[in-house]
LUMDO-273171 format. One line per 3 residues: for each residue x, y, z of C-alpha. Coordinates in nm, 2 decimals. Each point is the difference from the previous one (the first is absolute). Layout:
% LUMDO-273171
X:Y:Z ~ ...;
This chain:
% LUMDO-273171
-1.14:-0.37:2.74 ~ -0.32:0.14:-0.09 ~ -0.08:0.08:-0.39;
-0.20:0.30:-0.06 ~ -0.30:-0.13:-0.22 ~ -0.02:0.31:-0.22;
0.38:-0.01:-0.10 ~ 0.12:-0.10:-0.38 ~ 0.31:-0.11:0.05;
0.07:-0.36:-0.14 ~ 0.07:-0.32:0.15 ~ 0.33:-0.09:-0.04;
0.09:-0.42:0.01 ~ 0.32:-0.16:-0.02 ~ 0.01:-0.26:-0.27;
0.34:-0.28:-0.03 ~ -0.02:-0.19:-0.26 ~ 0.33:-0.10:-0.24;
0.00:0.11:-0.36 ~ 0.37:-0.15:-0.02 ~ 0.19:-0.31:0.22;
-0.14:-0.39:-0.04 ~ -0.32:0.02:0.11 ~ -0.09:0.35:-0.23;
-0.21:-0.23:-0.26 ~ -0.26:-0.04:0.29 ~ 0.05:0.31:0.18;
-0.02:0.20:-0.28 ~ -0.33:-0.16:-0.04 ~ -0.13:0.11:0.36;
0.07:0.32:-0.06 ~ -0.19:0.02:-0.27 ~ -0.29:-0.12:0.16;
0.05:0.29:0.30 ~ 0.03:0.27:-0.25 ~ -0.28:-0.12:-0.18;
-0.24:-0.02:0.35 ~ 0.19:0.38:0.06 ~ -0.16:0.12:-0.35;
-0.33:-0.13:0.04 ~ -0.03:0.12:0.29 ~ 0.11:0.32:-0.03;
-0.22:0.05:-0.37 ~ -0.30:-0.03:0.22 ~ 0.09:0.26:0.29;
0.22:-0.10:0.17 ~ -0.06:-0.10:0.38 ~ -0.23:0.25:0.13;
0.12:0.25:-0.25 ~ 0.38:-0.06:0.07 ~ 0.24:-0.16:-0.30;
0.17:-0.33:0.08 ~ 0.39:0.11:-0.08 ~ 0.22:-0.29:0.01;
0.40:0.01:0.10 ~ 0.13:-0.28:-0.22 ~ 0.37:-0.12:0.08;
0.19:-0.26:-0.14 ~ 0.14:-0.28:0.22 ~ 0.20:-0.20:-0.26;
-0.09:-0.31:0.12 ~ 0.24:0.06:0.28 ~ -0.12:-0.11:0.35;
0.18:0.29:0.18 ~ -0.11:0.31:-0.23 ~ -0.33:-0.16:0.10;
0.05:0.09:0.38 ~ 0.17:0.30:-0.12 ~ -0.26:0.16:-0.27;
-0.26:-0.08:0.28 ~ 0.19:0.16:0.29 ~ -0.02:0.32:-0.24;
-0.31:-0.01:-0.09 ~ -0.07:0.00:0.35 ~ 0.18:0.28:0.12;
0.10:0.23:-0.26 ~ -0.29:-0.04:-0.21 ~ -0.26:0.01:0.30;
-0.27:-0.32:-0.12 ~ -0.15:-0.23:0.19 ~ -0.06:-0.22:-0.24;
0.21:-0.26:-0.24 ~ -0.12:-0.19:-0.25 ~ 0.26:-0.28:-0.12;
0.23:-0.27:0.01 ~ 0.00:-0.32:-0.20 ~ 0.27:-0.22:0.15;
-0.05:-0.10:0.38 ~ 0.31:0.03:0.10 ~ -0.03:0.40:-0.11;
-0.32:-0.01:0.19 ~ 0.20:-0.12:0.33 ~ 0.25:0.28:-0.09;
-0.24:0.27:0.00 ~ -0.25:-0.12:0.26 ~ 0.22:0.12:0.33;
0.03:0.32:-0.16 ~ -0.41:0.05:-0.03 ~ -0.04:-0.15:0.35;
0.28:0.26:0.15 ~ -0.14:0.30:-0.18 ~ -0.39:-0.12:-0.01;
-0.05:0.01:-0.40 ~ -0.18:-0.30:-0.15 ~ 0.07:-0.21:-0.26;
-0.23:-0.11:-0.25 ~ 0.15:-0.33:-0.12 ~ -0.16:-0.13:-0.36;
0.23:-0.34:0.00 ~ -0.08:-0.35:0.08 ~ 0.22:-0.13:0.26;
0.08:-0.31:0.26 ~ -0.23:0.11:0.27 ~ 0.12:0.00:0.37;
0.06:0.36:0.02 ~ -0.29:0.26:0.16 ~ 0.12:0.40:0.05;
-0.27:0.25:0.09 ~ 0.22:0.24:-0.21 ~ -0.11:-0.24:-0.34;
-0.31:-0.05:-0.16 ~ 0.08:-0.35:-0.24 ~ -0.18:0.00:-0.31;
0.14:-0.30:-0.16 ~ -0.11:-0.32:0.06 ~ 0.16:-0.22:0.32;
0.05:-0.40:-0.02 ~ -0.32:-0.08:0.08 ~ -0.14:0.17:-0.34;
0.24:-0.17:-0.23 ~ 0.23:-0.26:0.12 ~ -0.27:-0.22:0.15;
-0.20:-0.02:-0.30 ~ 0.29:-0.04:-0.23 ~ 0.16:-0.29:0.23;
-0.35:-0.20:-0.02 ~ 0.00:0.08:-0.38 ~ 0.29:-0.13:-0.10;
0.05:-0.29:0.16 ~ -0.38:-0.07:-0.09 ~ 0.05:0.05:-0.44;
0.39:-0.08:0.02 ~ 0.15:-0.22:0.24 ~ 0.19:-0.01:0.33;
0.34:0.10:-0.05 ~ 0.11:0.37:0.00 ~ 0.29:0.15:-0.03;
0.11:0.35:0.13 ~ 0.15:0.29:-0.16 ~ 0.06:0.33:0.16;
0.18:0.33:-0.03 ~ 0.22:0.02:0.33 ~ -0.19:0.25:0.27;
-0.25:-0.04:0.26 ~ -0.33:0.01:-0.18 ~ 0.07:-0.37:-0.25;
0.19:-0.13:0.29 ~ -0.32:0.04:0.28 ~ -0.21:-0.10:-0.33;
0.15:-0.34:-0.04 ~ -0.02:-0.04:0.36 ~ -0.40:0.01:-0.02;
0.00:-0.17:-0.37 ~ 0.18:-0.29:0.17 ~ -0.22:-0.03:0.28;
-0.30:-0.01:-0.23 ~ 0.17:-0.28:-0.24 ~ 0.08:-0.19:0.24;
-0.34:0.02:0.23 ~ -0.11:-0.14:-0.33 ~ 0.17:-0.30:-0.06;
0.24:0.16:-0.21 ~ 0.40:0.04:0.01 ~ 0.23:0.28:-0.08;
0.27:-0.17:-0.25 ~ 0.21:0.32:-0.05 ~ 0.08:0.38:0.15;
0.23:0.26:-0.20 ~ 0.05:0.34:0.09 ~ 0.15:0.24:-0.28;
0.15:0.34:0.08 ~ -0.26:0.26:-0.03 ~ 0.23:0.18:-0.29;
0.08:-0.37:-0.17 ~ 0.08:0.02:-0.35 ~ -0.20:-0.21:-0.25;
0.30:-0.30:0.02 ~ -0.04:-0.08:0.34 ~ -0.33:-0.11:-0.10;
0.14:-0.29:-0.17 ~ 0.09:-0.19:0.24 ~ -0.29:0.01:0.20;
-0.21:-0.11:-0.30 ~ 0.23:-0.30:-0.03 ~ -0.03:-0.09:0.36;
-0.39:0.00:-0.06 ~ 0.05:-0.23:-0.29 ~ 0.18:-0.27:0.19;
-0.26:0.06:0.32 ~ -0.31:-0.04:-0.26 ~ -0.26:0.22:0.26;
-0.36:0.01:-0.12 ~ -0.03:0.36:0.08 ~ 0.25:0.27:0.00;
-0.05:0.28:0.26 ~ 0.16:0.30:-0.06 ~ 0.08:0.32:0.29;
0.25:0.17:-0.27 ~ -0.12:0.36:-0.07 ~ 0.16:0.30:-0.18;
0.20:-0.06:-0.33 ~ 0.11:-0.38:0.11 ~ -0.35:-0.10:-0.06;
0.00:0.05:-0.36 ~ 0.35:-0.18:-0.03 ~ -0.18:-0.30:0.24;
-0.24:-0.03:-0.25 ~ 0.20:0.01:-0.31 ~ 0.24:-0.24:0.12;
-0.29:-0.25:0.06 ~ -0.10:0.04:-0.39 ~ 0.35:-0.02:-0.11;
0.00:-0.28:0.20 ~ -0.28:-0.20:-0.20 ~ -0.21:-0.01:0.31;
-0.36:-0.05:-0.09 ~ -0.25:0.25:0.25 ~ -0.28:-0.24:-0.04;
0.14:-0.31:0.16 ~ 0.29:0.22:0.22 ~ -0.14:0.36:0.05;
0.12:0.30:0.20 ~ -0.19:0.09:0.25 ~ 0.02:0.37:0.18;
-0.13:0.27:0.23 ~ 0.21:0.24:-0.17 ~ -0.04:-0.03:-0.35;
-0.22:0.25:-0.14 ~ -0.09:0.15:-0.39 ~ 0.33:0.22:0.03;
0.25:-0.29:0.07 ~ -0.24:-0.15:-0.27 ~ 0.07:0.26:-0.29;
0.35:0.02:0.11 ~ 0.09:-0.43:0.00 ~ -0.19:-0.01:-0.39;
-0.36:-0.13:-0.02 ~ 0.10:-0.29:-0.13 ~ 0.27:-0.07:0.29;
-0.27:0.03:0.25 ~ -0.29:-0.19:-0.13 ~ -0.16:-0.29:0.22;
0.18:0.15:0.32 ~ -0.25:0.05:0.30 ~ -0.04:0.32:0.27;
-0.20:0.03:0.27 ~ -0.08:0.37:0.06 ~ -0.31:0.22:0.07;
-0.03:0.17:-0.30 ~ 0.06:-0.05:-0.40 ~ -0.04:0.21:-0.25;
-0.27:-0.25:-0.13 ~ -0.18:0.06:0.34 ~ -0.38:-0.01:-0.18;
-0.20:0.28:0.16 ~ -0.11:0.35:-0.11 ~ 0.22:0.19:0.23;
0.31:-0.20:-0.11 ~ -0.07:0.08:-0.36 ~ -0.03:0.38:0.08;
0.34:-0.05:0.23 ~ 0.18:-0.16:-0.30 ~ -0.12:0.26:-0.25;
0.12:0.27:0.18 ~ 0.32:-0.12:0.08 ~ 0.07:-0.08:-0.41;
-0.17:0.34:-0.10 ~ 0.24:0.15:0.31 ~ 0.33:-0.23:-0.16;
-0.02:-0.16:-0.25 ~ -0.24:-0.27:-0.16 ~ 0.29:-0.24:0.02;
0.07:0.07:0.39 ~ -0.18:-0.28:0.20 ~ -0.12:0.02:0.35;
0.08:-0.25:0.27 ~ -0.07:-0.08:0.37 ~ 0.27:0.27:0.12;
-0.11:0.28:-0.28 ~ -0.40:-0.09:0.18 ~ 0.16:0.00:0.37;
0.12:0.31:-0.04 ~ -0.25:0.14:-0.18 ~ -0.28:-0.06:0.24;
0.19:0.08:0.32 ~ 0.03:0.35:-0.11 ~ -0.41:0.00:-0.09;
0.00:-0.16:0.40 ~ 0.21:0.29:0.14 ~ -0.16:0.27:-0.19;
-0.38:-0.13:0.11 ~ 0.16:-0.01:0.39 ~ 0.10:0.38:-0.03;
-0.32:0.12:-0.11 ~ -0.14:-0.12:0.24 ~ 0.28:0.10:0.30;
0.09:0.31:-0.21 ~ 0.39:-0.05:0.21 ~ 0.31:-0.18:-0.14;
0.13:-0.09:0.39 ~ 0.07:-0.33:-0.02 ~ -0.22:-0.04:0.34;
-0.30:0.15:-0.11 ~ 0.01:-0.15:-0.36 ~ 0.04:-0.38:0.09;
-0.29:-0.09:0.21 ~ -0.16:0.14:-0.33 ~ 0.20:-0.22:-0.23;
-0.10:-0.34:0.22 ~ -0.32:-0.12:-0.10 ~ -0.01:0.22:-0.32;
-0.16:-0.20:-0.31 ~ 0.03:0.09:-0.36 ~ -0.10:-0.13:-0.32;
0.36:-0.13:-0.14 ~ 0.03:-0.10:-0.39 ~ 0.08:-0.36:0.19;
-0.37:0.01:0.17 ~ -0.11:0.18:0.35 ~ 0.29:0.00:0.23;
0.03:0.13:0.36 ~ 0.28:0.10:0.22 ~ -0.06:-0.26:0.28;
0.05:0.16:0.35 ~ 0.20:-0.28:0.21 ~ 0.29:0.01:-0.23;
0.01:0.27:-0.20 ~ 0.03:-0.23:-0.33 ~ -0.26:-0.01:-0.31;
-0.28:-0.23:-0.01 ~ 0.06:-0.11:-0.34 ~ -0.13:-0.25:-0.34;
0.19:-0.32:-0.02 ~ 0.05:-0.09:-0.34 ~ 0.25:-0.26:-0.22;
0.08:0.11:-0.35 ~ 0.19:-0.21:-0.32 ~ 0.18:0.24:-0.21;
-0.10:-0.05:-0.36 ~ 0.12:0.08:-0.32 ~ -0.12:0.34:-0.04;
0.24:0.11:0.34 ~ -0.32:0.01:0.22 ~ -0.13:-0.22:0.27;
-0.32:-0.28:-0.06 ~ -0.14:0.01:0.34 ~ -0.06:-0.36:0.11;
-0.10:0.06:0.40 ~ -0.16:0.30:0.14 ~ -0.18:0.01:0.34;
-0.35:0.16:0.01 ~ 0.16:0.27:0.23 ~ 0.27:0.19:0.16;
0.17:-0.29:0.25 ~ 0.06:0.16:0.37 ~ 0.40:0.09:0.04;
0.18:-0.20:0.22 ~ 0.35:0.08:-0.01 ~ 0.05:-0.24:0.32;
-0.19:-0.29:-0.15 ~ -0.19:-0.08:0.33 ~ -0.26:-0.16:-0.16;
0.28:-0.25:-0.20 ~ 0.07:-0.22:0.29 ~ 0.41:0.06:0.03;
-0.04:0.23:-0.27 ~ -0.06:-0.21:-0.29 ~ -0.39:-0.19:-0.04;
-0.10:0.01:-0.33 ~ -0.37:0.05:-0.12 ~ -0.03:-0.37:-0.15;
């Protein structure tokens, strides 16, 4: 389909992104970050002269609105492009319906890797940008033994499969797994906090996202658990779960992620000023919030220069595509169709935000497979 250059109609995107359900806290977040890419871009033109208009829905968390809201989006509301998901298991759900109908996904989540789809572009870190780092941290400043906690779906499941093969590649040994329903109430918390007593890990690691990790966390402070000696350690945990567990609740815990707020460069302090001057001075930004913020800035930079949403014409445009992130320069590498992204490792303090104590001096190539990790699991001791 052909788009006449001298037209002024907008360009309309699908965005899915929960503002209600159990993983809204972070959701919400992402699409605040989209909106917030949509604004700026449309304050300074537009692309080529057209508006950015976005079609927001709300999934609720639910996996199958996910495939639903997309199929509709699709169809009856004629885009070609979606920009959302948090949760992999709503990315699976909603990843046959843009291969069938040839829409693409912009995906702003971390995730477990293993998965390629011409019909996504991945713009949150794979394994090999966070878990490897974090497996040779930990057991290097804490100890050997980890235990496992997880919300029960596919993404902390394949996780712990590639944490475990990095533990014990490196001497160490897994002393403990729990899974908790993803819509467990704080009490079922408990007893996984006294299993962890009686297992005495160094190192928690943590795959529970949504509201469970905020009643994880404060279980392990009711508990009398000292972060210090016997910390948390996630992939998931960002400045919203932060606010929402209590400062306090979260201090000493460590993520690995590409992005804090207390990234130190120029463009990240311009990012985080406009998002508090665009929500609040209280909101804080995160890894997802910065996913899905520059994705959009990616997308918008591919059309000017294509000038065409089919999905066809607009990718080879996407691959290879660099842009100056609030995380650092990034690029949309080409064999996978993931993010070449920072590696960093933060310790939550007491003011809610992140000291970061690792950084690398660049994006790290994406390698969803891990074919440069032996079995899929070398560390970079």
């Amino acid at each position: 389909m052909h788009v006449d250059s001298r037209t002024t109609e907008p360009w309309r995107i699908g965005v899915l992104f929960s503002r209600t359900g159990v993983t809204a806290i972070i959701e919400e977040s992402q699409l605040k970050g989209t909106l917030l890419a949509v604004d700026e871009i449309n304050q300074a033109g537009g692309v080529n002269g057209r508006e950015l208009v976005p079609i927001v829905y709300d999934p609720h968390s639910d996996d199958q609105q996910f495939a639903r809201l997309s199929e509709k989006l699709l169809t009856e509301e004629g885009v070609t492009m979606i920009f959302g998901c948090y949760r992999s298991s709503s990315r699976k759900a909603v990843l046959p319906v843009v291969e069938r109908r040839n829409g693409l996904l912009w995906y702003p989540t971390l995730y477990e890797g293993f998965e390629y789809s011409p019909n996504i572009i991945y713009t949150g870190a794979a394994p090999n940008q966070n878990s490897v780092e974090l497996a040779r941290f930990l057991m290097e400043t804490y100890g050997t033994r980890v235990y496992f906690i997880g919300s029960d779906y596919v993404y902390p499941r394949e996780t712990n499969r590639i944490m475990r093969q990095l533990v014990e590649q490196n001497g160490g040994k897994v002393v403990g797994e729990t899974y908790v329903d993803l819509l467990a109430p704080p009490h079922h918390f408990k007893p996984v906090i006294r299993d962890v007593k009686r297992q005495q890990p160094d190192v928690i690691f943590s795959t529970v996202v949504g509201d469970g990790t905020a009643h994880l966390y404060q279980s392990f402070y009711e508990a009398g658990l000292n972060s210090k000696t016997t910390p948390i350690a996630s992939l998931t945990t960002s400045e919203a779960e932060v606010r929402a567990m209590g400062f306090d609740v979260a201090e000493g815990h460590i993520t690995a992620a590409a992005y804090f707020e207390t990234v130190e460069n120029p463009r990240n302090r311009e990012f985080v000023a406009l998002f508090k001057k665009r929500f609040g001075i209280d909101e804080p930004t995160n890894m997802c919030v910065e996913a899905a913020y520059f994705q959009v800035h990616v997308f918008a930079k591919a059309l000017s220069e294509i000038n065409e949403m089919d999905t066809d014409l607009l990718r080879p445009m996407v691959l290879g595509c660099e842009f100056e992130a609030p995380q650092g320069a990034i690029a949309i590498n080409e064999e996978y169709n993931h993010t070449n992204l920072y590696t960093r490792l933060g310790r939550a303090n007491r003011a809610g935000k992140f000291d970061i104590v690792l950084e690398s001096k660049s994006a790290v190539f994406a390698d969803p497979y891990l074919v440069n990790y032996g079995c899929g699991c070398r560390t970079l001791m």
